[in-house]
N, C-alpha and C positions, 0 to 999 in steps of 0.2 A: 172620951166617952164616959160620962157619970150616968149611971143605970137608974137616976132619979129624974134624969131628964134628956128630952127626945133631941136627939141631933140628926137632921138631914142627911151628913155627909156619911153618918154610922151605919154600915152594911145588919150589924145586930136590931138596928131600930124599924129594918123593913120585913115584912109577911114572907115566909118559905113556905114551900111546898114540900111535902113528904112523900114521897114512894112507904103507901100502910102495909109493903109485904116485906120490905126490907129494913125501913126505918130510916131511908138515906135520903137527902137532898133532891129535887129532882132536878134536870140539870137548867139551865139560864135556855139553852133552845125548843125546852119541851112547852109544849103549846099552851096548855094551862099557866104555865109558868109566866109567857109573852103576855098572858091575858091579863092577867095578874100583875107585872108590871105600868104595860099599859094603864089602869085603871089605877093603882099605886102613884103614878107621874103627872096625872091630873087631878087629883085630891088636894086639897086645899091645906094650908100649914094647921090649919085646927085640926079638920080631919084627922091627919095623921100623928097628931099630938093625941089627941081624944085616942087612937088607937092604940097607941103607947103606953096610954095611963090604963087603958083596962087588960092589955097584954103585960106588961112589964109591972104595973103597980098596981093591980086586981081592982082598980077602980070599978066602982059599982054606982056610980053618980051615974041618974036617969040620963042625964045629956050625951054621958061618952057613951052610953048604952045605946040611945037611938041613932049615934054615929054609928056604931059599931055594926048594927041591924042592916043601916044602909048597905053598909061597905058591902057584907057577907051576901046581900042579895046584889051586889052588882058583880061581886065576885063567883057567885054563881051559876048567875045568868050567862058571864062569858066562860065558864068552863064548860059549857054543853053548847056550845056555837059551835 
């Protein structure tokens, strides 16, 4: 893993979830978490490269931007399902 660039196989290169009263992981079975994968495992390799560069490399390029917008509303949308 080079933190300059996005690899599939790197647990560090995918989106967590936080428990905001403890600060801890939330765990792989909590349902936000499933939703969150879920939608993670059909994203396209730009997608998730675009997510990378604006999480990992503060990218501010309009493009990862309006990838990024996507994600967050689909990710949202299935944590209140």
């Amino acid at each position: 893993m080079a933190w300059e660039t996005y690899d599939d196989t790197c647990d560090g290169c995918k989106p967590v979830l936080l428990d905001l009263t403890t600060g801890k992981l939330l765990p792989d079975d909590n349902p936000a978490v499933r939703a969150m994968a879920r939608i993670w495992d059909q994203m396209s390799l730009a997608e998730r490269q675009a997510f990378h560069r604006v999480t990992c490399l503060n990218s501010r390029a309009q493009a990862d931007l309006l990838v990024i917008q996507s994600i967050q509303r689909q990710m949202q949308k299935a944590a209140v399902q």
